[in-house]
N, C-alpha and C positions, 0 to 999 in steps of 0.2 A: 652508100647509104640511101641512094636512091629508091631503092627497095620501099623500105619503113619509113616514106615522107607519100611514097604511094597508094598502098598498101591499107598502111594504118589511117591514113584519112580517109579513106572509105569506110572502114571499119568504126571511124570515131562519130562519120559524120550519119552514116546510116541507123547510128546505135543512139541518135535522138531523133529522127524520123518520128513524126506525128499522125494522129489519126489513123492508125493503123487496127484492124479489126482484133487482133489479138497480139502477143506476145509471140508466136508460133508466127503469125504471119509476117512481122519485120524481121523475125531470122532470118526466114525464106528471103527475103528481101536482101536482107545481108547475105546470104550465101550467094545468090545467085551476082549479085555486084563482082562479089569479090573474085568468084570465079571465072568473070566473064572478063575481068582485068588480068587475071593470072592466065588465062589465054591468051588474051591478046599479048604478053609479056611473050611468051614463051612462041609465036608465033612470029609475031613481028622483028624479036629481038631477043634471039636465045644466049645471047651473051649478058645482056642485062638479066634473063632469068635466072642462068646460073650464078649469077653475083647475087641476085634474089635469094637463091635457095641458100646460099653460101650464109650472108647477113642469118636467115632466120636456122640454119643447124646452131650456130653461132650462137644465138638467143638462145637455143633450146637446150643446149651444153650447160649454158650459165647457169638455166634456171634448174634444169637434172639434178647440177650437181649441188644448188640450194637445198633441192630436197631430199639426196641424200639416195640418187640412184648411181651413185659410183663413176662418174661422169668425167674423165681430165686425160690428159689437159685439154686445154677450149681450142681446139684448131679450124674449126668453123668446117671441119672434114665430116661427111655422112658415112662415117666408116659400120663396120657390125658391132663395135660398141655402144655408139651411140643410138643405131636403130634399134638395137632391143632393148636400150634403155627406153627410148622412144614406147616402144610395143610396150613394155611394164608400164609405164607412162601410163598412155591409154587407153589400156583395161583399167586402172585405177579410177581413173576417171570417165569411164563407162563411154570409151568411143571408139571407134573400131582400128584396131588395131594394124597399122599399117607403117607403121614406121617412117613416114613421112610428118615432116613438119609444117609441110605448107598445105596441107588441109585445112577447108574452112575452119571445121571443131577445133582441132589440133591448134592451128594457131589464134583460136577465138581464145580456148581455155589458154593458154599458155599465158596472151597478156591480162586475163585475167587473175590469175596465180600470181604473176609477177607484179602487179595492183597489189596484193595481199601481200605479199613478202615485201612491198616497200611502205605501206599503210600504219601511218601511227597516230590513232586519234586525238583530235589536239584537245588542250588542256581545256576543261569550263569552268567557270567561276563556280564557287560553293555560293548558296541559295541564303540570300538577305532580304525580310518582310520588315521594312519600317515604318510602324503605326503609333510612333510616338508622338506626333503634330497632328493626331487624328481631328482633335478638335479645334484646331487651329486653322485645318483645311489642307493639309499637304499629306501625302501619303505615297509612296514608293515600294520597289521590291522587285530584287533581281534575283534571277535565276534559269533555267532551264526546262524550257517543256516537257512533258512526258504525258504519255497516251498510258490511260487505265486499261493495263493489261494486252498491252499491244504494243510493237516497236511504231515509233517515229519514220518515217521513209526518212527525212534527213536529220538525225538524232544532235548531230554537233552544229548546235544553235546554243545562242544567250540571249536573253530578252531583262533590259530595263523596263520596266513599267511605273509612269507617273501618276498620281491622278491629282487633281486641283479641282478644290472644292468652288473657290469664287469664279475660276471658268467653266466649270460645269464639264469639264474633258479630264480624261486617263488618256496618255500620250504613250505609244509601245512602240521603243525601238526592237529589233533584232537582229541580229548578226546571222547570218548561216555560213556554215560551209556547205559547197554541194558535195554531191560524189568523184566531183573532177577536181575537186579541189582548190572551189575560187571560193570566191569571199562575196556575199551582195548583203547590203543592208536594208529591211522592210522598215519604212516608220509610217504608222497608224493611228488615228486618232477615235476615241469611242466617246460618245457622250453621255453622261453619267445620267442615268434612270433615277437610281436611290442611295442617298449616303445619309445614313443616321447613325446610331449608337454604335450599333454594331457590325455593318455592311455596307457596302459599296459593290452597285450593282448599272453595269453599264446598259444601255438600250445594245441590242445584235447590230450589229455592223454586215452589212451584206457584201459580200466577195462574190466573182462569177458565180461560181455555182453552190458554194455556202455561207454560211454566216455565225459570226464568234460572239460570247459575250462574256466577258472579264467579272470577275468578282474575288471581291478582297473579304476578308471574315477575322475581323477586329482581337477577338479572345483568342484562337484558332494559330493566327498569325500566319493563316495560309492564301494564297491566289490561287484559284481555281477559274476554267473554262470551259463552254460547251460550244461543241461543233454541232449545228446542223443542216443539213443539206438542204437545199432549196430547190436543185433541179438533176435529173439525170438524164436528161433528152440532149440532143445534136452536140454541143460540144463539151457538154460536161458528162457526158455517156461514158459508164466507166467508174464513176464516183462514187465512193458508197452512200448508201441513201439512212444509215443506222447514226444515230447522235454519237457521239466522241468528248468522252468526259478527258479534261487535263487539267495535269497539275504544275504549278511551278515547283523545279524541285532544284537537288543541292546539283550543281553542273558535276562536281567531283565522284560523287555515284556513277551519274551517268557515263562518265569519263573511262570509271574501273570499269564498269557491265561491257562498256567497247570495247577494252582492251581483254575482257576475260575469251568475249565473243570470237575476238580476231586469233586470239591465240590457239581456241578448240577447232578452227577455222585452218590454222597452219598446220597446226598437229595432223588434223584429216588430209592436207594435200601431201603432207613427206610421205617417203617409202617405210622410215621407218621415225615414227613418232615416240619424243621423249620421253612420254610419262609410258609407254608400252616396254 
């Protein structure tokens, strides 16, 4: 297993690399790492290579036969079964056809397929606005963000939000998950601009390169947010410069749209998809 403890940390650690002028150019980045480690493998120690190569047919058998390209048994052998399962493979997914596995594409998409095929968005709370203590001073409401008319880059978040009127602060917890699948918690504090009859309106809060400002709407019973950006020079380069209206909404919507998403998402990667 020496292989995939080498291999894929290059792969995991290159694929957050920073500052990088495009998306196109940390590929590059990643390819040429990987390949220059899968030389030296194969040069220095052709016996670890080939326990290398062995490990990922092995992976690529598993994942074949997940999707349904006729693939078994898994004997981690690079036999003509498995290679033009491989080749089917790889025209499917628009890479060049070689029936190897240990190509950078080849085995970039594969752990990324096999991301997908173990991917099950986790559960969000359904969306609570409580403005019953309005005039008392306490105000709350939980639920999950969402971008008008735009996906979230990290969609599976919940956010509490408090606001208290004799402190003059709305306190926002959040939970995220990332895309790797850890857990970190943001907690924030805004302070409140205007709360009258019917709204609760925090002053913008400035983050690096944007700034949010929270608002509650009494009759409505809704939270809503405005993104706007502040800078797109040296390290917020990259950022979009357009405002970002959001909503708090019901997490369990959100929850199904993930699972609808991941599902047309697998369909596309099998050989032969069940609704086809």
């Amino acid at each position: 297993m020496r292989f995939r403890i080498s291999i894929l940390t290059i792969l995991l650690a290159l694929s957050m690399v920073q500052g990088s002028e495009s998306a196109t150019d940390t590929t590059q980045e990643q390819r040429v790492a990987y390949e220059r480690e899968l030389n030296r493998l194969k040069q220095d120690n052709p016996k670890e290579y080939e326990n290398s190569k062995r490990t990922a047919t092995l992976l690529a058998q598993i994942l074949l036969g997940q999707l349904g390209y006729g693939v078994g048994p898994y004997s981690a052998v690079l036999d003509k079964k498995t290679e033009q399962a491989l080749r089917d493979y790889q025209k499917n997914r628009n890479l060049t056809p070689t029936g190897d596995p240990l190509t950078f594409e080849t085995f970039n998409q594969m752990g990324k397929d096999m991301e997908l095929i173990n991917y099950n968005p986790v559960s969000l709370p359904t969306l609570h606005v409580y403005t019953e203590f309005w005039e008392s001073g306490n105000v709350w409401a939980r639920g999950t963000w969402v971008l008008g008319g735009e996906k979230m880059s990290l969609p599976e978040q919940t956010t509490l939000l408090e606001c208290y009127r004799d402190r003059g602060v709305c306190t926002e917890a959040t939970a995220i998950v990332s895309k790797r699948r850890s857990l970190t918690v943001d907690i924030d504090e805004y302070k409140i601009e205007r709360w009258d009859d019917y709204e609760i309106v925090t002053q913008p809060k400035q983050f690096e390169c944007v700034r949010y400002v929270r608002r509650f709407n009494r009759a409505q019973k809704t939270v809503t947010g405005l993104r706007s950006t502040t800078s797109t020079e040296g390290f917020c380069k990259g950022v979009e410069g357009k405002e970002m209206h959001m909503t708090l909404s019901d997490g369990y919507k959100v929850n199904w749209d993930l699972q609808q998403d991941v599902n047309k998402m697998r369909e596309g990667s099998m050989r032969f998809s069940p609704g086809r």
